[in-house]
C-alpha positions, 0 to 999 in steps of 0.5 A: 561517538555517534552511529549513523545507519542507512536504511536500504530503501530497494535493493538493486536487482539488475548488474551495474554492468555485464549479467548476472545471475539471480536465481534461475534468471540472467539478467544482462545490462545491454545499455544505460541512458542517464538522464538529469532526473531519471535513467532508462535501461534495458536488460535482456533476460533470461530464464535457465530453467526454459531458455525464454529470452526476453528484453525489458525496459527499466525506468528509473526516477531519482528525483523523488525524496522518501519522505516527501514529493518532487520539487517541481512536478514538470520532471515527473510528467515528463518521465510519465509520459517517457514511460508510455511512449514506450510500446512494446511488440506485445500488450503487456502490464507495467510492473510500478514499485517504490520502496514499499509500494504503496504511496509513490507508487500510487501516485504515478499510476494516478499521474498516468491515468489521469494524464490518459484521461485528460486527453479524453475528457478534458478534466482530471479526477484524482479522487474518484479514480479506482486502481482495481485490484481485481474485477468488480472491485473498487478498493484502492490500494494494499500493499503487503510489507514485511515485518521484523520476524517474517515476511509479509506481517503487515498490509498497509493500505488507505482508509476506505470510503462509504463506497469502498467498504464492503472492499475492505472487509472483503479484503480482511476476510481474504487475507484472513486478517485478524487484526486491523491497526488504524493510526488516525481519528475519524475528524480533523480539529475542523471537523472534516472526516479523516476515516469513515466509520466502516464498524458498528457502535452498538448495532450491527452494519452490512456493508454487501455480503458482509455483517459486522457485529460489535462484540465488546470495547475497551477504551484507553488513554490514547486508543480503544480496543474494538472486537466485531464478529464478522460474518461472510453471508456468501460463503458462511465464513464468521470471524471475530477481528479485533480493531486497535486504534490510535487516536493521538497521533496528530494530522502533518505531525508526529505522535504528541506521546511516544510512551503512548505509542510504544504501550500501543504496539505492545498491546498490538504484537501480544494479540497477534502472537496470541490470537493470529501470530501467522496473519497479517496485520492489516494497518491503514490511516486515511492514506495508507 
């Protein structure tokens, strides 16, 4: 006898038809375009805790396999710029997620921008484009995502660059992460970088406000133990954070061990409950 199981990629959270309450919130279909690729609705909401109404706007895309990318890129822009031609009376943001939120999410933020820019400036740059997670910063992308025992064990996010370290440790220091998790070498077969080396070997490194010490290294088999005593200089904030890093996991396939991979996470869960069982896990490859 064999069993299937689906995993549910996103809940619904609006009524196949009429209203229906979630919370404090009414949420109400008012009308439903199916289109080949895509569905737009409109809900009218409305709060029974202050008696705000208000009407928004839901685009759906349904062509985008997980994993994987549309089979043919004229659909997607033209939902694109479907979404932007909307105008609402009053300047507000447009609120982008996908399952999890971290990869095709990103891309059709990216899409837009680039569209925008292109009109402008008559080229695109796709790797120099910044999704600013708040002002004066230029990491990119981290996206909290629930685990098996509590909400918001993990932060996926994309490996950071030269410019964007001091980003990342930030963000590390914010979030009060103990463990970093990185799933990718540093090169390719060809030698081209996969991950910038954002630690110390021996000596310690500033990235900005932020020293990294190294403290000690542990190899194994299939992935090392590092531990970095990290010292905010700005706000005098010192913490030790352990990094474990996988290094047989091969670019486009899957792990070439799965042994290796499940002793792996044993050693990552048992220092989590042991060092920072209420912290996230901060987990990045080169894309996230």
């Amino acid at each position: 006898m064999n069993f299937f199981f689906i995993q549910s990629k996103c809940e619904q959270y609006w009524p196949d038809h009429g209203s229906e309450i979630f919370g404090n919130i009414r949420v109400e279909l008012k009308s439903e375009l199916k289109l080949c690729n895509d569905c737009i609705r409109t809900f009218e909401i409305f709060s029974t805790v202050n008696g705000e109404l208000r009407v928004v706007k839901h685009y759906q895309y349904l062509q985008w396999p997980d994993p994987g990318v549309p089979s043919c890129p004229g659909p997607v822009l033209a939902f694109v710029r479907r979404v932007h031609s909307f105008e609402p009376v009053s300047c507000c943001p447009t609120v982008v997620h996908c399952s999890a939120g971290v990869c095709r999410s990103a891309c059709y933020i990216a899409i837009d921008a680039m569209l925008e820019r292109i009109k402008y400036d008559n080229m695109i740059d796709i790797y120099g484009y910044p999704l600013r997670s708040h002002e004066g910063s230029d990491y990119i992308n981290a996206s909290y995502i629930n685990g098996y025992y509590r909400p918001s064990q993990f932060i996926a996010t994309q490996g950071p660059s030269e410019k964007t370290a001091a980003d990342f440790w930030r963000m590390i220091m914010d979030v009060n992460c103990a463990i970093i998790v990185l799933v990718t070498n540093l090169d390719d077969k060809d030698g081209h970088e996969q991950c910038y080396p954002y630690w110390p070997n021996s000596k310690s490194m500033n990235h900005l406000l932020y020293v990294i010490d190294p403290i000690n290294e542990n190899r194994f088999a299939s992935f090392i133990i590092r531990e970095f005593k990290v010292s905010d200089i700005k706000n005098d904030v010192i913490r030790n954070i352990r990094q474990y890093h996988y290094l047989n996991w091969p670019i486009g396939r899957v792990p070439d061990s799965s042994e290796s991979l499940i002793e792996f996470i044993s050693h990552v869960q048992k220092a989590s409950d042991k060092f920072s069982p209420l912290s996230p896990i901060v987990v990045h490859s080169r894309f996230s």
